[in-house]
Every structure is written in C-alpha cells, then in structure tokens.
C-alpha positions as CSV (number, residue, x, y, z in Angstrom):
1,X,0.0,0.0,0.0
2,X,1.5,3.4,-0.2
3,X,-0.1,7.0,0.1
4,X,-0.2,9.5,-3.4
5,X,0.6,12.8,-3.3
6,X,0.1,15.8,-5.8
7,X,2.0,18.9,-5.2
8,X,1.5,21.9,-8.2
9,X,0.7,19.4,-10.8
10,X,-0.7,20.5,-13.9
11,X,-1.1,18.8,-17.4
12,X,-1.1,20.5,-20.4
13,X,-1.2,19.4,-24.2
14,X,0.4,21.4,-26.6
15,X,-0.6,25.1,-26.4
16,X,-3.8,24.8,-24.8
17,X,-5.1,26.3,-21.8
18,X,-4.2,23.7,-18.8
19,X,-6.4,20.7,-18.4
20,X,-5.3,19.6,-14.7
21,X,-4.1,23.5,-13.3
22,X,-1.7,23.2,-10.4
23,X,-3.4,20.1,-8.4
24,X,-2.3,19.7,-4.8
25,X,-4.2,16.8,-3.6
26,X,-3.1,14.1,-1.0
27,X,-4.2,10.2,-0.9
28,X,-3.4,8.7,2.2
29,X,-2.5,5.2,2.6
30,X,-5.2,2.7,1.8
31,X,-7.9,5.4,1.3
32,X,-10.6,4.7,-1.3
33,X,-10.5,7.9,-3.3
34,X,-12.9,9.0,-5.6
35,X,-12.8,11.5,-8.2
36,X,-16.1,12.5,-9.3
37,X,-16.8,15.4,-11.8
38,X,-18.4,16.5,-15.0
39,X,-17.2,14.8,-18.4
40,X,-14.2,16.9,-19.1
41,X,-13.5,18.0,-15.6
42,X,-10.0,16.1,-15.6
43,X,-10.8,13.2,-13.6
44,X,-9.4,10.6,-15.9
45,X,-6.0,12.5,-16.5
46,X,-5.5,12.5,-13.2
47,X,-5.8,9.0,-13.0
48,X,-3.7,8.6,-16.0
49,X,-1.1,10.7,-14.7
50,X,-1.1,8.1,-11.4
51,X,-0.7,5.7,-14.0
52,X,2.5,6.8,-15.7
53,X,0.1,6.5,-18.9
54,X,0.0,10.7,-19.4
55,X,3.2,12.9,-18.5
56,X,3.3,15.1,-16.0
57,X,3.5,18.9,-17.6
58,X,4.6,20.7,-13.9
59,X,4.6,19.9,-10.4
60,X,5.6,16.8,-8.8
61,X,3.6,14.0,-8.1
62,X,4.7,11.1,-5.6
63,X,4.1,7.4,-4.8
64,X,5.0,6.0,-1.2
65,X,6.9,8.9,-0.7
66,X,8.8,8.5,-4.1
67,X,8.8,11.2,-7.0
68,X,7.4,9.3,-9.8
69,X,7.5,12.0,-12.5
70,X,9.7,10.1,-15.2
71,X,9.2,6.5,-13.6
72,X,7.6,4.5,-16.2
73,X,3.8,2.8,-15.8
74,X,5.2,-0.4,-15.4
75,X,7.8,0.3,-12.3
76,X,5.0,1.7,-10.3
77,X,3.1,-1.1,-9.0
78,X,-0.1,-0.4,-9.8
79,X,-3.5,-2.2,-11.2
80,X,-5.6,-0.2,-13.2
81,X,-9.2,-1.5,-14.5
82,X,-10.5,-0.3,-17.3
83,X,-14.6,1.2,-18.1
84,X,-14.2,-1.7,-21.6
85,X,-12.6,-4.7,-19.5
86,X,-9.8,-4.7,-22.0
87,X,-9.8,-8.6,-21.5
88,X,-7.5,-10.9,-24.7
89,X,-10.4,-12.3,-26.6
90,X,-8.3,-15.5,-27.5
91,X,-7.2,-16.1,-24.2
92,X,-9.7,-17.8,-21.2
93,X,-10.5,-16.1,-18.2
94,X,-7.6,-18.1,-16.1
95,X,-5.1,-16.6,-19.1
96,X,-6.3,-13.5,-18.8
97,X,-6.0,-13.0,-14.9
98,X,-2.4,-14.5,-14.8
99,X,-1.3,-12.7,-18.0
100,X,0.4,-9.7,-15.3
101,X,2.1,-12.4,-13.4
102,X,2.9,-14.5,-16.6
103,X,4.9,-11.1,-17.6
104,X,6.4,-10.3,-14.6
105,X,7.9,-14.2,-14.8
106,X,5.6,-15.5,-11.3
107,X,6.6,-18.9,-10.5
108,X,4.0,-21.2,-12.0
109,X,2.5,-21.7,-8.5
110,X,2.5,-18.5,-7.6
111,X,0.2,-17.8,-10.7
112,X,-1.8,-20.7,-9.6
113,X,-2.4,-20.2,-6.2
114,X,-3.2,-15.8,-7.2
115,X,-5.7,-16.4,-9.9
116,X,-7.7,-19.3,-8.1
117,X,-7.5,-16.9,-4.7
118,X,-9.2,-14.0,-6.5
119,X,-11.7,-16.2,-8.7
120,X,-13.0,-17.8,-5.4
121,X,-13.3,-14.4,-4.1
122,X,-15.2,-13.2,-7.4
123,X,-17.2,-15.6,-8.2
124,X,-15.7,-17.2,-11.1
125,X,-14.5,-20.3,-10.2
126,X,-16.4,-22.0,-12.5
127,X,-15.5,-19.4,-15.6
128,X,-11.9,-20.5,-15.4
129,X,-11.9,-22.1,-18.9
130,X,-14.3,-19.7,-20.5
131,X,-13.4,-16.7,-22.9
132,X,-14.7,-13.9,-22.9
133,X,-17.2,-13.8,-25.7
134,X,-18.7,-16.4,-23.3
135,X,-19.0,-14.0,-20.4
136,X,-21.9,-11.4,-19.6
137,X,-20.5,-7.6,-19.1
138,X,-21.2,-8.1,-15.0
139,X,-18.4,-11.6,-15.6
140,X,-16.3,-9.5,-18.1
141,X,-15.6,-6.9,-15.6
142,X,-15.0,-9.4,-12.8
143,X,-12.2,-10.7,-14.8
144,X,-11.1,-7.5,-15.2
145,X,-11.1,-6.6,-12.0
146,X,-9.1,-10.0,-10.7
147,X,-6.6,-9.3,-13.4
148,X,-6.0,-6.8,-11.0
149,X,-6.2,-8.2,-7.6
150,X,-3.9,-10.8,-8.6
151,X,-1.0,-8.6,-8.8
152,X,-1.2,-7.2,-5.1
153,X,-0.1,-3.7,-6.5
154,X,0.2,-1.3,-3.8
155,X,-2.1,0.9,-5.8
156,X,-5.1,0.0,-7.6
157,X,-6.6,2.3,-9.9
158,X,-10.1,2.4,-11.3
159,X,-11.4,4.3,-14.5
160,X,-15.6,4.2,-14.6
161,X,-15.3,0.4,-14.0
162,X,-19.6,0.3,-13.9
163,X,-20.3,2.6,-16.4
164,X,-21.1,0.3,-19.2
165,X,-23.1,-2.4,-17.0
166,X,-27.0,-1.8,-16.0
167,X,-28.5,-0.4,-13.0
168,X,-28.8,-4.3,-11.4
169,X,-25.1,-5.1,-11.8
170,X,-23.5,-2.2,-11.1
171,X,-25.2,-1.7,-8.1
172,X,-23.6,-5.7,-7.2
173,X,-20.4,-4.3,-8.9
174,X,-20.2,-1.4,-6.3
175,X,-20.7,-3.8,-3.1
176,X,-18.4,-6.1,-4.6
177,X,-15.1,-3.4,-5.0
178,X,-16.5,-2.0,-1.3
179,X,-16.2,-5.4,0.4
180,X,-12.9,-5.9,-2.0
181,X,-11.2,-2.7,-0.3
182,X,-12.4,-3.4,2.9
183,X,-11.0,-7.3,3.1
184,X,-7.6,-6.0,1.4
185,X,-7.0,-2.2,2.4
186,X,-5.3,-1.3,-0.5
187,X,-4.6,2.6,-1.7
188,X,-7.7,2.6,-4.2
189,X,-8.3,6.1,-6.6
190,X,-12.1,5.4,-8.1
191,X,-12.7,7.8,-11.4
192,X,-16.8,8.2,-12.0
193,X,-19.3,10.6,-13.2
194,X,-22.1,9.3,-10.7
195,X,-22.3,11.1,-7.4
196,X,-24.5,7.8,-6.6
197,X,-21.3,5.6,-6.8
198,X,-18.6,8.4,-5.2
199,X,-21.4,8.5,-2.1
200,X,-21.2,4.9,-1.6
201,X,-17.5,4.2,-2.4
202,X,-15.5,6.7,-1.2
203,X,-13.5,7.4,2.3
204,X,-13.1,10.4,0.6
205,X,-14.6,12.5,-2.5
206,X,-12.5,15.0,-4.3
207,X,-14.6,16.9,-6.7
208,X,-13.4,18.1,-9.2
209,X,-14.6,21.3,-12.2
210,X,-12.6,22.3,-15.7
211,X,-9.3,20.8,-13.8
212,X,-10.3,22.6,-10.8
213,X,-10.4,20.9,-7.2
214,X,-13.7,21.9,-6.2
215,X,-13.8,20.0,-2.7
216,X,-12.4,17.0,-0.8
217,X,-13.7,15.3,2.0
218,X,-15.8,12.2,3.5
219,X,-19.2,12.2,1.7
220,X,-21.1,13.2,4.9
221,X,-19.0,16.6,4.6
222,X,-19.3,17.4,1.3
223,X,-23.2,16.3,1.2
224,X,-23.7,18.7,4.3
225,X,-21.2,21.3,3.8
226,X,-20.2,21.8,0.5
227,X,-17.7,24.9,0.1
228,X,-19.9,26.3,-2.8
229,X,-22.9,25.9,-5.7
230,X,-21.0,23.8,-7.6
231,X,-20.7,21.0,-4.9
232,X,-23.8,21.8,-3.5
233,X,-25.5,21.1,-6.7
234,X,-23.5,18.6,-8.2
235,X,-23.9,15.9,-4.8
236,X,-27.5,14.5,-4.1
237,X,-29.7,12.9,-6.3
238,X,-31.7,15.2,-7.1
239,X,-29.6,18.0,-6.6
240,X,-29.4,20.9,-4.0
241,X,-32.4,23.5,-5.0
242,X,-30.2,26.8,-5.8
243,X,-32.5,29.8,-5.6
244,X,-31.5,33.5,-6.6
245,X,-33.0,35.5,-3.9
246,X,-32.3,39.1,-2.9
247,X,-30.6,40.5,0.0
248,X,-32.8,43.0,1.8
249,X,-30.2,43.5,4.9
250,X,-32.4,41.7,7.2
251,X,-32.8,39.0,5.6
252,X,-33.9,37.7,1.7
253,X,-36.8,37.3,-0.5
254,X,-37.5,35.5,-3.9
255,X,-40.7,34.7,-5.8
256,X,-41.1,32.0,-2.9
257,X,-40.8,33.2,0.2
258,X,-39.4,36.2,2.6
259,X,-36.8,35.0,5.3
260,X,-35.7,36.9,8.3
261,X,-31.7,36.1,8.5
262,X,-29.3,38.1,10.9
263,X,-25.6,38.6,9.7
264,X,-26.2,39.8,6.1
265,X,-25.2,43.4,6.4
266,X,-22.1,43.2,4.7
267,X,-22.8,40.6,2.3
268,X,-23.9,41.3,-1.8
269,X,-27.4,42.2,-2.8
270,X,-27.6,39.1,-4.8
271,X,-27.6,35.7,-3.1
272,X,-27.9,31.8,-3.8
273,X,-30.6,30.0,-1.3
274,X,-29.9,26.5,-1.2
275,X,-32.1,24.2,0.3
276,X,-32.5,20.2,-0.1
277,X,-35.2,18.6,-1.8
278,X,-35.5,16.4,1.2
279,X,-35.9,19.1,3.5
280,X,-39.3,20.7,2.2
281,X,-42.0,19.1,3.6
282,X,-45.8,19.4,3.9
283,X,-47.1,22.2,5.5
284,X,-49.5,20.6,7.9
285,X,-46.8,18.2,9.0
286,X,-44.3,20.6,9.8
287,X,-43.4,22.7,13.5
288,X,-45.6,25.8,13.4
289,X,-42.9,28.0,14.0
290,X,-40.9,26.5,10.8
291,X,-41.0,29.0,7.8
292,X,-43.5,28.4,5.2
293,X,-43.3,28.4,1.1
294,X,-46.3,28.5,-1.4
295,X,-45.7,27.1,-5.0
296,X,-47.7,25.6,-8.1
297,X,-46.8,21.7,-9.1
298,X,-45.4,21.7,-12.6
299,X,-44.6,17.9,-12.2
300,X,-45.0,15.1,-10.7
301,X,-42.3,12.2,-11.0
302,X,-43.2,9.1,-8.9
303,X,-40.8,6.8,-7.5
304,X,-43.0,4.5,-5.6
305,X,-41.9,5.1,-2.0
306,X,-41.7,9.1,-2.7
307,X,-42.0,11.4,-5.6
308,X,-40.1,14.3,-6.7
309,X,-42.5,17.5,-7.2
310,X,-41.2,19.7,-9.5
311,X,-42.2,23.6,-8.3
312,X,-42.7,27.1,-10.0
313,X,-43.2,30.4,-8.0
314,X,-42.8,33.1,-10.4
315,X,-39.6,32.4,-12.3
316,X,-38.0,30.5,-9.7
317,X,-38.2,26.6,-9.1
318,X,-37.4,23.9,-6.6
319,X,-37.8,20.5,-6.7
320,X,-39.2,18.3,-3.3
321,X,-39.0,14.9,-2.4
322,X,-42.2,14.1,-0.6
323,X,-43.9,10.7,0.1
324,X,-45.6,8.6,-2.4
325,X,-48.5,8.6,-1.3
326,X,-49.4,11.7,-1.3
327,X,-52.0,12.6,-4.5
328,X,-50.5,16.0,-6.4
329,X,-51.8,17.6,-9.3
330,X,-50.0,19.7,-12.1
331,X,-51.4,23.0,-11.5
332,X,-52.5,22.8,-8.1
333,X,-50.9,25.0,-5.1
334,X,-49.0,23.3,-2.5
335,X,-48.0,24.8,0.6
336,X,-44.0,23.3,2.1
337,X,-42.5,23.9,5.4
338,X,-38.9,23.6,5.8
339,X,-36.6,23.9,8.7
340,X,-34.9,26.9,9.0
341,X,-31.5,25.3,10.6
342,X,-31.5,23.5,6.6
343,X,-31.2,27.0,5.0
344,X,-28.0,27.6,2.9
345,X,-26.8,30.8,1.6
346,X,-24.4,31.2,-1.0
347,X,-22.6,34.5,-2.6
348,X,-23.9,34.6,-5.9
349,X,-20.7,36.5,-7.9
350,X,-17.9,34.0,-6.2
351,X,-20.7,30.7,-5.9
352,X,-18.4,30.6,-2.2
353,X,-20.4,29.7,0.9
354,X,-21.6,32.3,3.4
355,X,-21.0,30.0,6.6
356,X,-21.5,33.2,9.4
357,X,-25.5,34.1,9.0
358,X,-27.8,33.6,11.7
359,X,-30.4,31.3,11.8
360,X,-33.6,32.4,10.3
361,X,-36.1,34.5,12.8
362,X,-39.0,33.4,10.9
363,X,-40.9,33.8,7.4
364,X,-43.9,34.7,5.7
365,X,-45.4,33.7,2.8
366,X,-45.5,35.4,-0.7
C-alpha cells in the first residue's frame, strides 16, 4: 500500500489552456478515493497521470513517498481497471488474470495459487476455462477486476469500472469493489461521473470542475457542507435547490418566500438560497414556527416510495422529495414547510459559501 501525493501538478497538451491547473491533492495510505466530476473535468487525467500512462507537464507527483515523475507505468506497482474490461479475446479467463504475473515471470505456483484466490473471491470459479465472448458484461468486468487483484499492487486504480453495466449489476459491482477494499485495504483512486457511486464508495470524494479541485472530503461533509454551488448542486440525487434570492439586509426574499436572517449586512445584494429537496416538507406536518413556502406543481415524478414535485413560484423553481402517497396535481398550489437550521446561503458572484448568517427568525409567505 502506499499514500499519493500531488503537489502543483498540472497537465497541459500542446498550447492549450491547462487541463489539470496546479493540483495539490493528497491520498493517504489505503484510502478509497474518488474523483467525481463532469465529463471533461480532468478526472481521468489525473488517474492517468497516477498511471504513468499521461506525462506530467509541472509539479511533482509522488508514490509511497517517491517522485514518480519520469518513472515508467510499469515500475510503479499499480493495477488499473478499465470502463471496456480490455480482457485478450483469444485467451480464457484463467489466461487473462495470470497474464500480469505470466509477464512479470511468477513462478508457476505462484500464478496458480493468485488467480484461483481471486476467482474464489469473485465468483468465477467455474469461468476458469471460459473466454470472454462467453461472459456477460457483469463476468467481463469481474475478470477485469481479478486481473487486478492478482498482482497485489500497492495501488489500484479504477477508471468508470460500472459505467457500461445496467443499474442491477453495477449496483452488485459497487458492493463487490467496497467489500474488496475493505477485506484487502489497498490505496484505491475510483474515477466516475455518478455522485451515486462516489457517495457509496469513497473514504473520501474529491470533486473536481474544468481541472479545478472543487472539494475534498468524507461524503457526509461534502453532502452537508459543500464549500460552494458547484458541490452543492453537483452531490445529491436530485440536486441541492439553488434559488437566486435578494438581499434586503435583514434577511432575503424571492418569488417563494421572505426569510428573516441576521448577519447579512455586509454581504452582496444578490444571493444563492440552497435548500434540499428532502428538506421541504408538507405544510400541515411541519413545527408551526418553521417557515412556510407557497408554490404551483409543474410535475410530478413518482418513484413508488416518494415522488419528486417539481415547483414554480414566479420564475424561480425547486424540486421536493415528498412521500408517495401523497395525491399532487399539475397545477394545483401546495403549501411546504422547511426547517430553518437546513437553510443555505451562497454568494452569488464567487458561488463561495456564506457560513456566518444567523439562523432564520422566521418567514412569511408570498
């Protein structure tokens, strides 16, 4: 196992503006880190650049302590698994996991004992003598993935491993690489686009936007106390409701509501309400002394246990997730209650958090 550190790194090609801009980012040893983002964001250079497979441009990036700038891919002792398996067609699924070892001249029993080891653990056992047209996607990427177990790397990388299975198996796929990293504790850097798999992966999430590292931290933190709009609306499933609202001095207003905030004296005129889908509930359920919001239903998306209600007041909208039972119309008003401690504020020019406001005093209705 060994900890990965980035210090200044960037990565440029050609003439181009930056792709990764100075990067200073730190791994520690046998941390599952995910790097979740945007397509584009920079994610997967990143974890090329671990690799050895794309150059550094500037900076220094280490390894267990060792600068591993000009080290080539294969003297870094690390397992990557690919989003297309990348499995040898020709060869069966016992060639294909001891094809590393094979390489790296393993003593026969070595390979032996390593390949049946991980199979057992995976599930493939009985696949052994198979190829991989023979395989479904959720088999293909279990090969791929005791390829690299096999080699006890002291790093293994992973680059949208799930993205090309469906919802069943990557949702097996995701408890399989959890229990995986728990049983062997290995330094693990997950690349994905799906905040659903970085939530339920990672020790850590480091989010980043156009190259730029957004926010790091457990997913806890960075679900309840993201650093600005971008993670706020980029975690959750559906995403953080991001209101403009207007900064009266005492406290804001929007198309929704009024609320009564103490602290905003020096802050701009133009503010970013955030609030949680999950947080808005039914009037006639909520504390009396809880602010309340009046808005018409524009949809209605049901999910069987809940459903999401999309929301119009004017111009602005917010989506809630209420229960599914509940009967909603399009059209129809519906009064929300949400509590005031939930209430995030945002400046609206920099997208930063506003972290020292008061909690709300109360609200009317618009």
């Amino acid at each position: 196992m060994a900890s990965i550190e980035f210090k200044g790194v960037s990565k440029r090609y050609g003439d181009s503006l930056p792709t990764v801009p100075e990067l200073d980012l730190s791994i520690r040893d046998g941390e599952f880190m995910v790097l979740v983002g945007p397509s584009g964001c920079g994610k997967s250079t990143v974890l090329r650049m671990i690799a050895g497979l794309e150059s550094v441009t500037a900076g220094e990036l280490y390894i267990g302590g060792h600068l591993v700038n000009d080290l080539p891919p294969k003297d870094r002792d690390i397992a990557m698994v690919f989003q297309n398996y990348a499995l040898y067609p020709h060869m069966t699924v016992f060639e294909n996991m001891a094809f590393g070892l094979r390489v790296r001249h393993t003593p026969k029993l070595g390979i032996e004992r390593r390949v049946r080891e991980a199979a057992d653990t995976l599930g493939l056992s009985d696949l052994l003598q198979r190829k991989p047209g023979q395989l479904s996607g959720g088999q293909c990427q279990r090969v791929a993935l005791g390829r690299a177990m096999v080699r006890e790397p002291q790093v293994f990388l992973f680059d949208e491993p799930l993205s090309n299975l469906d919802a069943e198996l990557r949702v097996q796929m995701r408890a399989n690489i959890g229990r995986l990293h728990r049983e062997f504790g290995t330094t693990s850097v997950y690349v994905t686009h799906d905040q659903v798999e970085a939530m339920t992966l990672g020790s850590r999430i480091a989010i980043l936007n156009q190259g730029q590292l957004m926010q790091v931290g457990t997913p806890l933190e960075l679900y309840g106390d993201p650093d600005n709009t971008f993670v706020a609306g980029f975690m959750g499933s559906p995403p953080m409701n991001l209101v403009p609202v207007h900064n009266t001095g005492s406290g804001v207003h929007c198309a929704m509501l009024e609320l009564a905030l103490d602290g905003l004296q020096n802050q701009p005129q133009t503010l970013t309400l955030g609030l949680r889908p999950e947080q808005l509930v039914p009037a006639a359920d909520a504390p009396g002394h809880w602010p309340r919001l009046r808005a018409v239903v524009e949809l209605v998306e049901s999910l069987g246990a809940e459903r999401l209600v999309h929301l119009r007041a004017g111009d602005e909208r917010m989506v809630a997730r209420l229960p599914g039972m509940q009967l909603l119309t399009p059209g129809e008003t519906l009064a929300l209650a949400f509590d005031p401690a939930a209430v995030y504020l945002f400046d609206a020019g920099s997208q930063q958090r506003i972290r020292h406001v008061g909690v709300p005093a109360g609200a009317v209705v618009c």
